[in-house]
NUZA-821617 format. One line per 8 residues: their letters; for each residue x, y, z of N, C-alpha, C. Coordinates in Angstrom, 1 decimal. Example, Ala and Ser with C-alpha at 12.3 -4.5 7.8 and 13.67 -1.06 7.14 Angstrom:
BEGIN
AS> 13.2,-5.7,7.8,12.3,-4.5,7.8,13.2,-3.3,7.8 ~ 12.8,-2.2,7.1,13.7,-1.1,7.1,12.9,0.0,7.9
This chain:
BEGIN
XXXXXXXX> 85.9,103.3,115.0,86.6,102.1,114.5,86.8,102.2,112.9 ~ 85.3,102.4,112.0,85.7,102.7,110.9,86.7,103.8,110.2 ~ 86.9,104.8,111.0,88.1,106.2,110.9,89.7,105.5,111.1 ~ 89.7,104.9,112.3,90.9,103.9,112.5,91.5,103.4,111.5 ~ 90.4,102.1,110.7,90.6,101.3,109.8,90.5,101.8,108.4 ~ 90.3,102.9,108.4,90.4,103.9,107.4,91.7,104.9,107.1 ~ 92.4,105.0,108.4,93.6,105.6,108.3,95.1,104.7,108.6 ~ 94.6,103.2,109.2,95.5,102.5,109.0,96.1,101.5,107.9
XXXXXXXX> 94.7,101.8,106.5,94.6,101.2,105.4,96.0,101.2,104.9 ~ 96.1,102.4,104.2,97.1,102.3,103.8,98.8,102.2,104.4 ~ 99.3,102.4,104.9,100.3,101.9,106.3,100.4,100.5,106.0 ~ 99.2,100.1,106.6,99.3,98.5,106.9,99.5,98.1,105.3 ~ 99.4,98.0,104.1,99.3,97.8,103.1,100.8,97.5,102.5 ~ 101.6,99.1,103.0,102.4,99.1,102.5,103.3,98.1,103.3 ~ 103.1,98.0,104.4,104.0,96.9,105.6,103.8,95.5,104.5 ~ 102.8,95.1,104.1,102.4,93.7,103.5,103.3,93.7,101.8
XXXXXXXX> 103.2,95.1,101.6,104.4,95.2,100.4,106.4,95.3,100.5 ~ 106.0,95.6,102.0,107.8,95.6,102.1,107.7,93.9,102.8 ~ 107.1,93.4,103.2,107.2,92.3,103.9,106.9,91.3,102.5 ~ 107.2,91.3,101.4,106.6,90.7,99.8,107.9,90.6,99.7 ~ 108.6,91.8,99.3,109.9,91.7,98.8,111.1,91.8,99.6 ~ 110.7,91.6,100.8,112.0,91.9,101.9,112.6,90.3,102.4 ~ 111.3,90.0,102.7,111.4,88.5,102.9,111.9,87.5,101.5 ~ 111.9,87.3,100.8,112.4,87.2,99.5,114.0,87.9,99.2
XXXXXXXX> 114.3,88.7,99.5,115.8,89.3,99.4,116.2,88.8,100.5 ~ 115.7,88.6,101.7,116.4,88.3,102.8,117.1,87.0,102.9 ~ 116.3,86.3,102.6,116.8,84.7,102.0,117.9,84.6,101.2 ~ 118.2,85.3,100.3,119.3,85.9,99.3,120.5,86.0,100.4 ~ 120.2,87.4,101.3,121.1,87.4,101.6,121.8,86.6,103.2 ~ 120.8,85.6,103.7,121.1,85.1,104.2,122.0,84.0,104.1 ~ 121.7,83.5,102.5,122.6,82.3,101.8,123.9,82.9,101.8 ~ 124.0,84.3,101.6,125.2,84.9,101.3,126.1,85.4,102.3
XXXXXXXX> 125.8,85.0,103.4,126.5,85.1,104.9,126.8,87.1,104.9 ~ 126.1,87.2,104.5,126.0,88.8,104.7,124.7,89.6,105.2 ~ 124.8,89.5,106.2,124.0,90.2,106.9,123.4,91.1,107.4 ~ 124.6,92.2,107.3,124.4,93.3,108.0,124.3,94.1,106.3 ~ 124.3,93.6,105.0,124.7,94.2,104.2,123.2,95.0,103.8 ~ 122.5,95.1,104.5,121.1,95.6,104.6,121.4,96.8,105.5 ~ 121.7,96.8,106.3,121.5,97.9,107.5,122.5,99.0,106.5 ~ 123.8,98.3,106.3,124.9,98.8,105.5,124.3,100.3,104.3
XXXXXXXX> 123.5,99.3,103.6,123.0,99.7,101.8,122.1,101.0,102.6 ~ 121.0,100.6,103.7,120.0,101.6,104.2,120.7,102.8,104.6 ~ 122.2,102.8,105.3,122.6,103.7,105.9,123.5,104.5,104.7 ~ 123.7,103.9,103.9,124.3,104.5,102.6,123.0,105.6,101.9 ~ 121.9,104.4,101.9,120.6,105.4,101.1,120.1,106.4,102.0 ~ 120.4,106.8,103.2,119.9,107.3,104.1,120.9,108.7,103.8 ~ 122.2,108.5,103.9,123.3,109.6,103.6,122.5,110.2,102.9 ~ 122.7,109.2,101.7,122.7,110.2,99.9,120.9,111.3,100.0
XXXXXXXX> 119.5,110.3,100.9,118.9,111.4,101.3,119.0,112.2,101.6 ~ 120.0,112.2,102.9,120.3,113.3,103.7,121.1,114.4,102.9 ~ 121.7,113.8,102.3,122.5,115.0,101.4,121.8,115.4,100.3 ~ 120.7,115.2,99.3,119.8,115.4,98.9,119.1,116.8,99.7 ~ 118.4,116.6,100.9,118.1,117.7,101.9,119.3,118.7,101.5 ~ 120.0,118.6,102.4,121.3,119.5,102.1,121.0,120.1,100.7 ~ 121.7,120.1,99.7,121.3,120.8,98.6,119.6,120.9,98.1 ~ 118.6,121.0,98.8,117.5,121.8,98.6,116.1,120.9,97.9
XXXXXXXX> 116.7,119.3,98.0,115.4,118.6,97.8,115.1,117.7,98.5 ~ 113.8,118.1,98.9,112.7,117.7,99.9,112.4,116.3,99.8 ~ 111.8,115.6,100.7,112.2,114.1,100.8,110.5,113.7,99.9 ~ 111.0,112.9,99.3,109.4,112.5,98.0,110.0,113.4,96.8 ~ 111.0,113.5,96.7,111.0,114.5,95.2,111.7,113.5,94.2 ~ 111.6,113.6,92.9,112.8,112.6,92.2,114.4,112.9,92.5 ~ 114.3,114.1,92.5,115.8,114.5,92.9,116.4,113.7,94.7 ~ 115.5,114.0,94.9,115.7,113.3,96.4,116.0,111.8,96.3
XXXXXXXX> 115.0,111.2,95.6,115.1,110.3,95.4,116.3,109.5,94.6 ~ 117.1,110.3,93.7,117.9,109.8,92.7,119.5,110.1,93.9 ~ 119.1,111.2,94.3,120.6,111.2,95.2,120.9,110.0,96.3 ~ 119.7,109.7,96.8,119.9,108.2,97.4,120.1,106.6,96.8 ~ 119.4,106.9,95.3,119.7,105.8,94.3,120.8,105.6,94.3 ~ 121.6,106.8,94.0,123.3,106.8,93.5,123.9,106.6,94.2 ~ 123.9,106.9,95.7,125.1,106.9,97.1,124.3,104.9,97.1 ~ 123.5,104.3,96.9,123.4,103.4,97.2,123.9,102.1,96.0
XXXXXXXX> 123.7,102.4,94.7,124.0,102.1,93.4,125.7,101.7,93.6 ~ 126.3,103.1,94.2,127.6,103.3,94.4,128.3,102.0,95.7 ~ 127.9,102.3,96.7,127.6,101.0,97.5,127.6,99.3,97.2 ~ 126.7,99.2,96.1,126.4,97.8,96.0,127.5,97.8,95.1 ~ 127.8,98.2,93.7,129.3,98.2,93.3,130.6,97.8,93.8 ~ 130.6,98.5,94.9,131.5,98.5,96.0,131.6,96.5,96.4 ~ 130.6,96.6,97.3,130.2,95.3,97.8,130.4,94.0,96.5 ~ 129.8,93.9,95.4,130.3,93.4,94.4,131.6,93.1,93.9
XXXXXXXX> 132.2,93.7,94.3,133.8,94.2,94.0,134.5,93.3,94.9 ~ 134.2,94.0,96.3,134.6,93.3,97.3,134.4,91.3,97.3 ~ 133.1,90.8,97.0,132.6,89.4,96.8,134.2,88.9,95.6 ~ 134.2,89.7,94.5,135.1,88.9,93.7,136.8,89.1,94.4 ~ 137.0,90.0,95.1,138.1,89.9,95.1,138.1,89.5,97.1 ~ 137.4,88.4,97.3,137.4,88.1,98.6,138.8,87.4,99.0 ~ 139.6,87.0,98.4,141.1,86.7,98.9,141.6,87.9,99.3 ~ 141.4,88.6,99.1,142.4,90.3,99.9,141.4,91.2,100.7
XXXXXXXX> 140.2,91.4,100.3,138.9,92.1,101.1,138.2,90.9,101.9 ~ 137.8,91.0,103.2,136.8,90.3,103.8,135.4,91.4,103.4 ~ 134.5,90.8,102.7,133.5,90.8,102.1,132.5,91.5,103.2 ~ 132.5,90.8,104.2,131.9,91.3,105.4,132.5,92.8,106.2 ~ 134.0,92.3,106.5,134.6,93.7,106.8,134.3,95.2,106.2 ~ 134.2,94.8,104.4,133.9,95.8,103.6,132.3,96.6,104.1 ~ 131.7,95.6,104.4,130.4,96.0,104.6,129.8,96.7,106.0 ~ 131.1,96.1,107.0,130.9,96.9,107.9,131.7,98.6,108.0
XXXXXXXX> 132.7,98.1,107.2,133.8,99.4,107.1,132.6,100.6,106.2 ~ 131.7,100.4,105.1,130.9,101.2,104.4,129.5,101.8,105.4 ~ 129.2,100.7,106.4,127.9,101.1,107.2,128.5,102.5,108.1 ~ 130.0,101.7,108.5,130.3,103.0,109.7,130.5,104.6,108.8 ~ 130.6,104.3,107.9,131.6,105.4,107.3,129.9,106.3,106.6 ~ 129.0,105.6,106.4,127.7,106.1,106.1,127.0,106.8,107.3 ~ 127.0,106.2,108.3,126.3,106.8,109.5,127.4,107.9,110.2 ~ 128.5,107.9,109.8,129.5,109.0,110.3,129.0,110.5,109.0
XXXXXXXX> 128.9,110.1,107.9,128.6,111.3,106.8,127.3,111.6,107.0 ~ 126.2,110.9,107.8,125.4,111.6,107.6,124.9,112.3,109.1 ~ 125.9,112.0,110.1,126.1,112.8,111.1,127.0,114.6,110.7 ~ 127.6,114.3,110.2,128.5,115.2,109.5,127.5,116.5,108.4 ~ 126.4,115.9,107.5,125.8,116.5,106.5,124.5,116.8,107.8 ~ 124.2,116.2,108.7,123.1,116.9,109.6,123.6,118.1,110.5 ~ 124.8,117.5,110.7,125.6,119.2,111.8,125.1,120.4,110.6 ~ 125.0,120.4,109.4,124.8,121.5,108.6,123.6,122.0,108.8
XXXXXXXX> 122.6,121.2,109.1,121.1,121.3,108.6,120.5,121.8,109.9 ~ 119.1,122.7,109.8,118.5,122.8,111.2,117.4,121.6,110.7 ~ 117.0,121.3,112.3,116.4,120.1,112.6,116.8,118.8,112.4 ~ 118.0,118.8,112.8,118.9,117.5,112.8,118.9,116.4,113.1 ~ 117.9,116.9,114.4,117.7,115.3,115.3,116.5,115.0,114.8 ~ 115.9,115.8,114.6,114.4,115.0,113.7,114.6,114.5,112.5 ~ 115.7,114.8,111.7,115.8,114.1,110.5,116.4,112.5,111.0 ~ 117.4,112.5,112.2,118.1,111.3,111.7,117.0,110.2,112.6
XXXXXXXX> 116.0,111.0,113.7,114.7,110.0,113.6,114.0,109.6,112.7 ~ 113.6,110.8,111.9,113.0,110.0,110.7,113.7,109.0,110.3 ~ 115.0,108.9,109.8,116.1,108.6,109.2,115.8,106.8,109.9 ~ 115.7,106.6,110.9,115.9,105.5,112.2,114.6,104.6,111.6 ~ 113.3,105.2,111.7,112.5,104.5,112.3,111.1,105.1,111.1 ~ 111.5,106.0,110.3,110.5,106.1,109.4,109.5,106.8,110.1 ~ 108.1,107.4,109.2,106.9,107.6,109.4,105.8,106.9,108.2 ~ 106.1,105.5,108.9,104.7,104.8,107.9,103.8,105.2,108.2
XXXXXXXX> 103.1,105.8,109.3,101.7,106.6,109.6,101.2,107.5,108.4 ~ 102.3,107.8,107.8,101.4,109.3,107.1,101.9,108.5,105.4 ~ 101.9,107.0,105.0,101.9,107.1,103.7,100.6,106.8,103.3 ~ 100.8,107.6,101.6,99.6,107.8,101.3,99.3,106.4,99.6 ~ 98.0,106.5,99.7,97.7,105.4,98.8,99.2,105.7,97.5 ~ 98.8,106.5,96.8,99.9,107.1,95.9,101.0,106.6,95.8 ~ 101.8,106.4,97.3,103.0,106.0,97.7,103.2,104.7,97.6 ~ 102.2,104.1,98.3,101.7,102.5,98.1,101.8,102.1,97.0
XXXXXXXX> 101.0,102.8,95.7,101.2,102.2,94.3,102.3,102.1,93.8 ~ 103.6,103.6,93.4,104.8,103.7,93.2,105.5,102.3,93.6 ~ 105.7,102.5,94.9,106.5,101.4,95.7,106.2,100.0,95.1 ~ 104.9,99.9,95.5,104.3,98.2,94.5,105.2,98.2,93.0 ~ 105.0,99.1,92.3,105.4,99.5,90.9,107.0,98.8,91.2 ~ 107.9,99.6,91.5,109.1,99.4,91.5,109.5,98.1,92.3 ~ 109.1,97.6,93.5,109.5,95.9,93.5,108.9,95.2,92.9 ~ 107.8,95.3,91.8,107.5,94.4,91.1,108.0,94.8,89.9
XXXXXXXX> 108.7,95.5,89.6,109.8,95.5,88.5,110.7,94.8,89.2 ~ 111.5,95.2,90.5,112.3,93.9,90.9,112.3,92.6,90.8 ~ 110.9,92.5,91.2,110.6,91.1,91.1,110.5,90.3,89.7 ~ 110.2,91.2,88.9,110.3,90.7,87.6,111.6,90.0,87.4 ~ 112.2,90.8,87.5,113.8,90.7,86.9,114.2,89.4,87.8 ~ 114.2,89.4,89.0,114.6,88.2,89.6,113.8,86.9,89.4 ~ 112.5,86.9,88.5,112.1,86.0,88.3,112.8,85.5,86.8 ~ 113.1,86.1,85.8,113.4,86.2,84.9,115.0,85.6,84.9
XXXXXXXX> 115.7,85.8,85.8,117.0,85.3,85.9,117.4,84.5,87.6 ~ 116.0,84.4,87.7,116.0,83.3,88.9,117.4,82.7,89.2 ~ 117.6,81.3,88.1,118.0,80.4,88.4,119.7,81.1,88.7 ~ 120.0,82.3,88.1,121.6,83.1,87.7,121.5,83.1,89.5 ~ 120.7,84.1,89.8,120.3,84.8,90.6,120.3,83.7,92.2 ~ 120.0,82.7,91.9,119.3,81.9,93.2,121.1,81.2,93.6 ~ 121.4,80.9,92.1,122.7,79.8,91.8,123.9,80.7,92.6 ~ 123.6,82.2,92.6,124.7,83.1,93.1,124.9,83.3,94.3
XXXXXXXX> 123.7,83.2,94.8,123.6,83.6,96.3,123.7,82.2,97.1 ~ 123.0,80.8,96.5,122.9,79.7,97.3,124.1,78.9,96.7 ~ 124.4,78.6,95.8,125.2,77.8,95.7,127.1,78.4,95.2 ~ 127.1,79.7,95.3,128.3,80.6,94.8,129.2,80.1,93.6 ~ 128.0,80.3,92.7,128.5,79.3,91.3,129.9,80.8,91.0 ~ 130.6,80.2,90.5,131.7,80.8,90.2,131.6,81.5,88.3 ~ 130.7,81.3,88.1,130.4,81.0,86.2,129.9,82.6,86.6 ~ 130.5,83.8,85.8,130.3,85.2,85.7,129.5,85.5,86.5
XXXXXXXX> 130.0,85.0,87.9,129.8,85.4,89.5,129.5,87.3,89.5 ~ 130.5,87.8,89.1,130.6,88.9,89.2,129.5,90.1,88.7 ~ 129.1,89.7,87.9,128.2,90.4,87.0,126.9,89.8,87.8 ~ 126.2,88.8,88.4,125.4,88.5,89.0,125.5,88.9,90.5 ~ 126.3,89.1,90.7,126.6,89.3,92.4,126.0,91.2,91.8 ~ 126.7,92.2,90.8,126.1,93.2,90.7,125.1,93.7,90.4 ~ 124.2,92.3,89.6,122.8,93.0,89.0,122.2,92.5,90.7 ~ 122.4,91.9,91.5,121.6,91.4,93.1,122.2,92.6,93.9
XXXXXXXX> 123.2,93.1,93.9,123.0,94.1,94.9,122.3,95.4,94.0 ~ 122.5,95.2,92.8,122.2,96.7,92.2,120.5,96.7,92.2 ~ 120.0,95.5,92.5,118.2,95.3,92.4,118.0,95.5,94.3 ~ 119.0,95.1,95.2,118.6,95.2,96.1,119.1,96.5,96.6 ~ 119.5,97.3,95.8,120.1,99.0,96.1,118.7,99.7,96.1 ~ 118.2,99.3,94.6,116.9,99.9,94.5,115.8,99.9,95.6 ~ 115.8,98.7,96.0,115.0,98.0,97.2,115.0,99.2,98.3 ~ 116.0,99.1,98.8,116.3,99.3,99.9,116.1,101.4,99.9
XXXXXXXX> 116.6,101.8,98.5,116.2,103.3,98.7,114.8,103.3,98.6 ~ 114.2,102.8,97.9,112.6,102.9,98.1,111.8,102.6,99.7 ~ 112.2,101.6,100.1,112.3,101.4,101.6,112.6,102.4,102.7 ~ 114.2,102.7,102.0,114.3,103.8,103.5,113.5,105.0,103.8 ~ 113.4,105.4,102.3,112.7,106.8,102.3,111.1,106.5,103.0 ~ 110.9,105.5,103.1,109.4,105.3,103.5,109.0,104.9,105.3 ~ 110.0,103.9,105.5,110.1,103.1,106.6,111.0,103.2,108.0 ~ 112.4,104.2,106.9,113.7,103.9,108.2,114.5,102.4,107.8
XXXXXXXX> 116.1,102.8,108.2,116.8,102.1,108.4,116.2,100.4,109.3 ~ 116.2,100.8,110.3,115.4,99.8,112.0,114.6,99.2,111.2 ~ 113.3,99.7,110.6,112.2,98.7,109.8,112.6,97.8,108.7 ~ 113.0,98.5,107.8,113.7,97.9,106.8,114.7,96.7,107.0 ~ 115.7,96.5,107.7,116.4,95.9,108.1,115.6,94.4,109.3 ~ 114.5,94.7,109.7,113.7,93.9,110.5,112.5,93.3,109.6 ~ 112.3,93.5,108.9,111.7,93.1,107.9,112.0,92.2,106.6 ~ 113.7,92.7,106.6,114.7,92.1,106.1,115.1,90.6,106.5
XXXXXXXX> 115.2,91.1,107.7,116.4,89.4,108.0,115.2,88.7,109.1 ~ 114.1,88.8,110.2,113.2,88.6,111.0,112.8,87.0,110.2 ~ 111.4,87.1,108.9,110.8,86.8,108.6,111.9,85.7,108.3 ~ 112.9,85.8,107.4,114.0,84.9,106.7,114.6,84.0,107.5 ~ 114.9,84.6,108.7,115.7,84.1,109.7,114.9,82.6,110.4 ~ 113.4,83.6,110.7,113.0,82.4,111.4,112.5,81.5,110.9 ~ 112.0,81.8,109.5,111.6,80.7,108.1,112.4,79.6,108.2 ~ 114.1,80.0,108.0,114.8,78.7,108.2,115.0,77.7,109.0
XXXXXXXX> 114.1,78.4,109.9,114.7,77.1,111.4,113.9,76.1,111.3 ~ 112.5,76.7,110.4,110.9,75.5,110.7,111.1,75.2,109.0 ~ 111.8,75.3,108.1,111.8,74.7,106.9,112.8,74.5,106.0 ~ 112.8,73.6,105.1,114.4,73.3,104.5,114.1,74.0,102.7 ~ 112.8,74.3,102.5,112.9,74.9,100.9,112.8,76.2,100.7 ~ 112.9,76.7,99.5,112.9,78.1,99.4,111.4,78.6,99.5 ~ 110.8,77.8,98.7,109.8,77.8,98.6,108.5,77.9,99.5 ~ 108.6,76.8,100.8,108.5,77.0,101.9,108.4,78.0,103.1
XXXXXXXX> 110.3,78.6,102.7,110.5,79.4,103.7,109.9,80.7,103.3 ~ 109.6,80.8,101.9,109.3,82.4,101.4,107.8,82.6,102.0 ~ 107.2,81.6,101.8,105.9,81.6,102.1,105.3,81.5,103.4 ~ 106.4,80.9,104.6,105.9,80.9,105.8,106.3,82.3,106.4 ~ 107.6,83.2,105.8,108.2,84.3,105.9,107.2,85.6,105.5 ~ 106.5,85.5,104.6,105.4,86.2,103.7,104.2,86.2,105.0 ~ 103.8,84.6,105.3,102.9,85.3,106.5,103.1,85.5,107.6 ~ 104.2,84.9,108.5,104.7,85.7,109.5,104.6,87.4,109.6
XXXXXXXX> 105.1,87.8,108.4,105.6,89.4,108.0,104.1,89.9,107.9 ~ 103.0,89.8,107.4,101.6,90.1,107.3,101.1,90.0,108.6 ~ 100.7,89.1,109.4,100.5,88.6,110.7,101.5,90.1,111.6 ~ 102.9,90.0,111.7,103.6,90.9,112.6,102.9,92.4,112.2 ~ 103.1,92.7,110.7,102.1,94.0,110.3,101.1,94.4,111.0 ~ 100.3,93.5,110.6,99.0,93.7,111.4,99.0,93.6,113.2 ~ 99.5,93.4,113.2,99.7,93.2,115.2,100.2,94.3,115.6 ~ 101.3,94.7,114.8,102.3,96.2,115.3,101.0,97.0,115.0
XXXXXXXX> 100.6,97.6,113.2,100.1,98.5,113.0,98.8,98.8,113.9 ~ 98.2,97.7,114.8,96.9,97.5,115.6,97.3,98.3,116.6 ~ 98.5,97.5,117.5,98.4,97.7,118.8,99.5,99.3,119.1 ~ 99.9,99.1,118.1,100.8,101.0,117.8,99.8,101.8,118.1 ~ 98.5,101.9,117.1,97.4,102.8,117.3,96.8,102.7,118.5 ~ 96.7,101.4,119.1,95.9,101.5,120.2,96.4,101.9,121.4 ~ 98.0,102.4,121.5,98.3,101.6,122.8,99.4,103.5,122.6 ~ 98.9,104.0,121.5,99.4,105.0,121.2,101.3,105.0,121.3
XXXXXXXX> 102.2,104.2,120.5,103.3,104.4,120.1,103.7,104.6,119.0 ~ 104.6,104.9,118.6,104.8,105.4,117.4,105.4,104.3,116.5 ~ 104.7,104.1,115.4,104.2,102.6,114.5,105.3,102.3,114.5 ~ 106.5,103.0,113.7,107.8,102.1,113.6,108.6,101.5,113.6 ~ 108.9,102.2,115.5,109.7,101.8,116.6,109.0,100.7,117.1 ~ 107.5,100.5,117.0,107.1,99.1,117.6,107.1,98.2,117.0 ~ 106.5,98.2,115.6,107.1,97.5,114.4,108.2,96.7,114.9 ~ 109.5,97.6,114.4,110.3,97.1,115.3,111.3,96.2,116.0
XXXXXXXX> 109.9,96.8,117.5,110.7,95.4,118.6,109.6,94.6,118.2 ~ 108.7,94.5,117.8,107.9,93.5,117.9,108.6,92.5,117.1 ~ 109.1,92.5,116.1,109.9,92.1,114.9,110.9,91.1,115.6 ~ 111.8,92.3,116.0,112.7,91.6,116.6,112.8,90.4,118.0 ~ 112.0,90.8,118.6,111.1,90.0,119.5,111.3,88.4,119.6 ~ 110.9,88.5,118.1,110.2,87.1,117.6,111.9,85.8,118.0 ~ 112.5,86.3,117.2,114.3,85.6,117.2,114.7,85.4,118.4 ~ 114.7,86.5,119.2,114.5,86.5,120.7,114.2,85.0,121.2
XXXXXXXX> 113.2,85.8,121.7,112.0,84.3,122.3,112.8,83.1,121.4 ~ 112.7,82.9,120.2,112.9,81.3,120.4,114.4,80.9,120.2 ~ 115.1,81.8,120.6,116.5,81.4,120.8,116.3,81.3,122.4 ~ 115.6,81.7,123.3,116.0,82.1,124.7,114.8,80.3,124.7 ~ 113.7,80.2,123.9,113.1,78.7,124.4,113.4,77.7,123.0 ~ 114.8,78.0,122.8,115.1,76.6,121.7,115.8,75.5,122.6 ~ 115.6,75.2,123.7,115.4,73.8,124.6,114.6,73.2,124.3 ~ 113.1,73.6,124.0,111.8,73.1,124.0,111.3,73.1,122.9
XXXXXXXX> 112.1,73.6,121.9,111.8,73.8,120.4,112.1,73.2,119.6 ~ 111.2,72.3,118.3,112.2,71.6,117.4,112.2,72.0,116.6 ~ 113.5,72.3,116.1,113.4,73.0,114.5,114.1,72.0,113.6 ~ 113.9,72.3,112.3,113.8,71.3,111.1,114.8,72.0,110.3 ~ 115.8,73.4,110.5,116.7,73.5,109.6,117.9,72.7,109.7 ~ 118.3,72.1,108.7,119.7,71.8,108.5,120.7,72.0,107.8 ~ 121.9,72.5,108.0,123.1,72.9,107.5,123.3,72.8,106.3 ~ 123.6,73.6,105.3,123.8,72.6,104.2,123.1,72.2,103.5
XXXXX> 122.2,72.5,103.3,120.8,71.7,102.5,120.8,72.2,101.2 ~ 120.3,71.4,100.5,120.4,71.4,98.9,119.6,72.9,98.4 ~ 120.1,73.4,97.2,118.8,74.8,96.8,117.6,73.7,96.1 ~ 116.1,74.2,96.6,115.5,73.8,96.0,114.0,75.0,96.0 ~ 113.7,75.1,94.9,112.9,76.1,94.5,111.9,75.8,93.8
């Protein structure tokens, strides 16, 4: 038992770190009727990895690392662009037109490579099993530099996504995708697309139904996400599946269920509700 809880230390840790700052962006982008723009940004950072590989750097390297910064940097730009000039681009369209066009190039950059299908599993569903304390710290490092920044320009930040203040929209819609670019490459390389993206919208989603503040929702989102960690990372080990993929459906699960028993369920979100933080 002690060896167990000794090798799921770190793993579980890092789940309680993506579940910090995912839940928190997710809210963001749920105000923002963009959804999928998570799965989108992962499959863009996932390319620029893959292509990384391709030219000769190994996944954990800076170089590896920076070629997924940039295919994702590049991305949120994009998406930015698209928000200001939403009279001729559907904002969403764009977002799905970038996800397909990301998971086709990195189909494309894997036909090159041997061991293809193992990369774009990795690619899918991550190997949280094997992170190491090290990794844990970095990662903490870099979303709490995120989180700085969004604390620091909160109100720009909250006012853009909830209320679509139109006052130098543009430049705020870029510094939020360009903080949630960073996000999300630190994420993929660790977690997978599937995790990342369930971690993302899961906790956010179901925060809203049982609460009307931000405040509220981040917090009841925060421990749902710790709770599901620990339940996946437990019963993965015991039940011998591979942490990720269970992660996961367990994740997904959740939205499930109380859409299939929201007869019996009362929930407290309503339409429209004021930002309050």
């Amino acid at each position: 038992m002690v060896d167990a809880l000794m090798f799921l230390a770190a793993p579980t840790v890092m789940c309680f770190v993506l579940a910090g700052i995912h839940c928190y962006l997710g809210l963001h982008v749920l105000a923002r009727g963009v959804i999928f723009v998570d799965l989108s940004l992962a499959q863009v950072a996932a390319f620029g990895a893959t292509l990384g590989l391709l030219f000769g750097y190994e996944h954990g390297t800076p170089e590896a690392y920076f070629c997924s910064l940039a295919s994702t940097l590049l991305a949120a730009s994009l998406f930015a662009l698209a928000r200001k000039r939403e009279r001729y681009f559907s904002q969403e369209a764009i977002i799905g037109i970038v996800y397909a066009c990301g998971s086709a190039a990195v189909v494309l950059v894997v036909d090159r490579m041997a061991h293809g299908a193992e990369h774009i599993k990795e690619l899918l569903v991550g190997q949280i099993l094997w992170v190491t304390w090290p990794e844990v710290l970095k990662t903490t490092l870099i979303y709490s530099a995120v989180g700085i920044v969004h604390y620091i320009f909160r109100h720009q930040l909250l006012n853009a996504s909830f209320k679509g203040s139109t006052h130098v929209k543009a430049f705020w819609d870029f510094l939020f995708y360009a903080l949630f670019g960073v996000v999300i490459t630190s994420s993929v390389s660790i977690v997978g697309v599937l995790q990342v993206f369930a971690y993302l919208i899961v906790p956010s989603i179901v925060s809203t139904l049982f609460f009307k503040t931000i405040k509220a929702r981040l917090l009841f989102g925060w421990g749902l996400g710790i709770v599901l960690s620990v339940v996946g990372m437990g019963l993965s080990y015991v039940w011998d599946y591979p942490s990720g993929a269970f992660i996961v459906v367990l994740f997904t699960m959740i939205p499930i269920l109380l859409l299939l028993f929201s007869p019996i369920i009362k929930f407290r979100y309503e339409a429209g509700d004021a930002l309050k933080h």
